[in-house]
matplotlib code that plots the C-alpha trace (Angstrom):
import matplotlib.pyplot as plt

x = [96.4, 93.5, 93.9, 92.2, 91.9, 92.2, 90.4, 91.6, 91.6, 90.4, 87.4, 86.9, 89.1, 86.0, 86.3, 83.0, 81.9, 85.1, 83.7, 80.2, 81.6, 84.0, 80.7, 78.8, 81.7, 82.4, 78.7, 78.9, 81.5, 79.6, 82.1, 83.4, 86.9, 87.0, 84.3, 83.7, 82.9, 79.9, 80.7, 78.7, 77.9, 76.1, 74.9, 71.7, 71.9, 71.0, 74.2, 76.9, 77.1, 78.5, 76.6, 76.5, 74.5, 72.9, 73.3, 72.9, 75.1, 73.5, 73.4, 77.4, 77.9, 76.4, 77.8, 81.9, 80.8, 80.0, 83.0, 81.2, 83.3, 87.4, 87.9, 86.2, 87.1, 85.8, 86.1, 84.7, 81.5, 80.6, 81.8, 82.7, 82.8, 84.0, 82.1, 83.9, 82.4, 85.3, 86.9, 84.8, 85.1, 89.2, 88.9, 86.9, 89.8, 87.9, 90.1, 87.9, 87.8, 87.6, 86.3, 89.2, 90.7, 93.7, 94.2, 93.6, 95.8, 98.4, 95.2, 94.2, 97.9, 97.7, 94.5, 95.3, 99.4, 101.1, 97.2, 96.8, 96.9, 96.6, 95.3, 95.6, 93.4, 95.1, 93.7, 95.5, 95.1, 93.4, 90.4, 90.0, 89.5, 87.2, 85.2, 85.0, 83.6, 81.3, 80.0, 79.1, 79.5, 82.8, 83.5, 86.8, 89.3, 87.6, 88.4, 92.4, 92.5, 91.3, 93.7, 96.4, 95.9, 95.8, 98.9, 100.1, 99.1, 100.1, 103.3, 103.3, 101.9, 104.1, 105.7, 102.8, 100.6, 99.3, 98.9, 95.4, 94.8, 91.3, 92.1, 89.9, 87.1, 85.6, 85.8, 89.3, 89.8, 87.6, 89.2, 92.9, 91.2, 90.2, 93.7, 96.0, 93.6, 94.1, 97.5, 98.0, 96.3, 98.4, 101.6, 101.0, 103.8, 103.4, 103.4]
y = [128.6, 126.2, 122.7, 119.3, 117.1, 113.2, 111.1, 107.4, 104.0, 100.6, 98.8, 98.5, 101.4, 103.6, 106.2, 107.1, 107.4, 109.8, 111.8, 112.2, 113.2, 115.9, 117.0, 117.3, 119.0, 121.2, 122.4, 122.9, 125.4, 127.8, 129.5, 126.6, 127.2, 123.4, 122.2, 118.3, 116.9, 114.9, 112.4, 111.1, 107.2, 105.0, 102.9, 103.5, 106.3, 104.7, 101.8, 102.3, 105.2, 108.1, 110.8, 110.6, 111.5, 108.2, 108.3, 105.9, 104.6, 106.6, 109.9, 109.1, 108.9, 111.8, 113.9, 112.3, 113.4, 116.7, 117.2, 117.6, 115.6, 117.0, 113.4, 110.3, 106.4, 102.8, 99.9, 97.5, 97.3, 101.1, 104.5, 107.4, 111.1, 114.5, 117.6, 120.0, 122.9, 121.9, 124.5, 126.9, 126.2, 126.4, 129.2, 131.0, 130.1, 127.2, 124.2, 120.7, 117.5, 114.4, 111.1, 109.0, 105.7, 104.8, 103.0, 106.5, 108.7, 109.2, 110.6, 112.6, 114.2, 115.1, 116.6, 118.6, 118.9, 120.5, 121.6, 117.7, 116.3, 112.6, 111.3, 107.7, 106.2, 103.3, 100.4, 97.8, 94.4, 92.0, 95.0, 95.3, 92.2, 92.3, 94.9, 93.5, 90.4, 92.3, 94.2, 90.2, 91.4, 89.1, 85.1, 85.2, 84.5, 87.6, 89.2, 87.5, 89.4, 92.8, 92.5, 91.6, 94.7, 97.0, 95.8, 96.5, 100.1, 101.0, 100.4, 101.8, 105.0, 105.1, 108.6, 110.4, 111.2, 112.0, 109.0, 109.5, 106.2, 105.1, 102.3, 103.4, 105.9, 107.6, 110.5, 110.6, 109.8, 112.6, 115.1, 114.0, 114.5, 118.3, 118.6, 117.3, 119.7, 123.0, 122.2, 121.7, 124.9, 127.0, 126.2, 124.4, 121.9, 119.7, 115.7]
z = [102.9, 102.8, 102.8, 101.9, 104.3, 102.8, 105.3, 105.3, 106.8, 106.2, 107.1, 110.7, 111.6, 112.6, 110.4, 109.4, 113.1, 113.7, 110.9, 112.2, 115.7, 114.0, 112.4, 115.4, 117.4, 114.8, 114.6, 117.9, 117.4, 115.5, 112.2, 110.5, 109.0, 108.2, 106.4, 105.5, 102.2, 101.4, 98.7, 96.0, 95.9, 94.4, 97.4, 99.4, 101.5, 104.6, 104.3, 106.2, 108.5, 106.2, 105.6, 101.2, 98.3, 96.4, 92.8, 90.9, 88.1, 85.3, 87.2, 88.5, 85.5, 83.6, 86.5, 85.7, 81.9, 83.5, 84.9, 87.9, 90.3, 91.1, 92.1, 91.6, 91.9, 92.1, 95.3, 97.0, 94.1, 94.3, 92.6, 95.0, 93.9, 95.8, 94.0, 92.4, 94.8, 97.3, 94.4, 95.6, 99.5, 98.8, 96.8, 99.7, 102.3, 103.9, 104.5, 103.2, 105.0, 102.7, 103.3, 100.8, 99.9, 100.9, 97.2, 95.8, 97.5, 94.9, 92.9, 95.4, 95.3, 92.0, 92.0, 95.0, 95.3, 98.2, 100.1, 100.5, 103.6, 104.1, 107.6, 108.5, 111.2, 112.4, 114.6, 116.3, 114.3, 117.2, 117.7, 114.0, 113.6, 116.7, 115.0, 111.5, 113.2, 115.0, 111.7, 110.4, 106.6, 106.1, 107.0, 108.8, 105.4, 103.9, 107.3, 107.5, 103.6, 104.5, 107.3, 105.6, 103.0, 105.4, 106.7, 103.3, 103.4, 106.3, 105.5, 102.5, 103.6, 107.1, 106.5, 103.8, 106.1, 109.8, 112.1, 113.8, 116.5, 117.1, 119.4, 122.2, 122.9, 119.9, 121.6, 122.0, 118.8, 117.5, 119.9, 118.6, 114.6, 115.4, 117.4, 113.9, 111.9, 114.6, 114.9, 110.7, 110.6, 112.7, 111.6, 108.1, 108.4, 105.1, 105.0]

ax = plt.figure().add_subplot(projection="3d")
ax.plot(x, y, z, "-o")
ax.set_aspect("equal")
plt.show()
């Protein structure tokens, strides 16, 4: 069976950086069985570090009248979309890695049922808070509130999904990714 792969973890957590080092490692591994998602947003392609499509509100918006996206939501000021060819990817036996929000995930479930799989990157609080100071886009209450929801989802997803710790290296962190994925693969235990 193929799977979908839901991505998630709050600001800070290093998720978009875990995603572009799965992409390279998985290019370098030639026949892809796992293939990841672009999504659609409407932000500038060149903020952040995700690899997206720019649209902007009026073409996000034609495509949702379309029917062109199998998921789509708003936060934090923009609107993300997943294509519906991830149909297409599934249908051809490729598993689909998603880049998703946590706030979303009960969505995501419904659009997908049993081939979802929800993956959590957690961070310990003290070095996400290192690293959301570091970024310089929040004063340090926005910071304390991000923190605190995160908090808040964590424990309310403890138990849905995969635990995948990015407290130190990237590269381990990547490494331990493509290990959950192999491993969900192989023996396609469910969350």
């Amino acid at each position: 069976m193929a799977y979908v792969y839901y991505l998630m973890g709050p600001s800070g957590s290093g998720k978009d950086s875990i995603l572009s080092g799965l992409r390279a490692r998985l290019a370098q591994a030639g026949a892809q069985r796992v293939l990841i998602a672009h999504r659609y947003i409407t932000r500038h392609w060149q903020s952040g570090g995700e690899n997206h499509v720019e649209l902007s509100e009026r073409e996000f918006e034609q495509r949702v009248r379309s029917g062109l996206f199998k998921l789509h939501w708003q936060a934090n000021g923009c609107r993300y979309g997943v294509g519906v060819e991830v149909e297409g990817w599934l249908a051809a036996g490729h598993s689909v890695l998603i880049n998703g929000s946590r706030a979303h995930l009960a969505a995501a479930r419904e659009c997908f049922g049993t081939r979802l799989v929800g993956i959590l990157v957690c961070v310990d609080r003290e070095l996400m808070r290192q690293r959301l100071l570091q970024r310089g886009r929040e004063d340090a209450a926005e910071i304390e509130q991000r923190l605190q929801r995160n908090r808040q989802f964590a424990d309310h997803l403890a138990g849905q999904c995969l635990l995948l710790t990015n407290d130190g290296e990237l590269n381990d962190a990547v490494l331990r990714l493509e290990q959950l994925i192999e491993r969900h693969e192989r023996i396609g235990v469910d969350v």
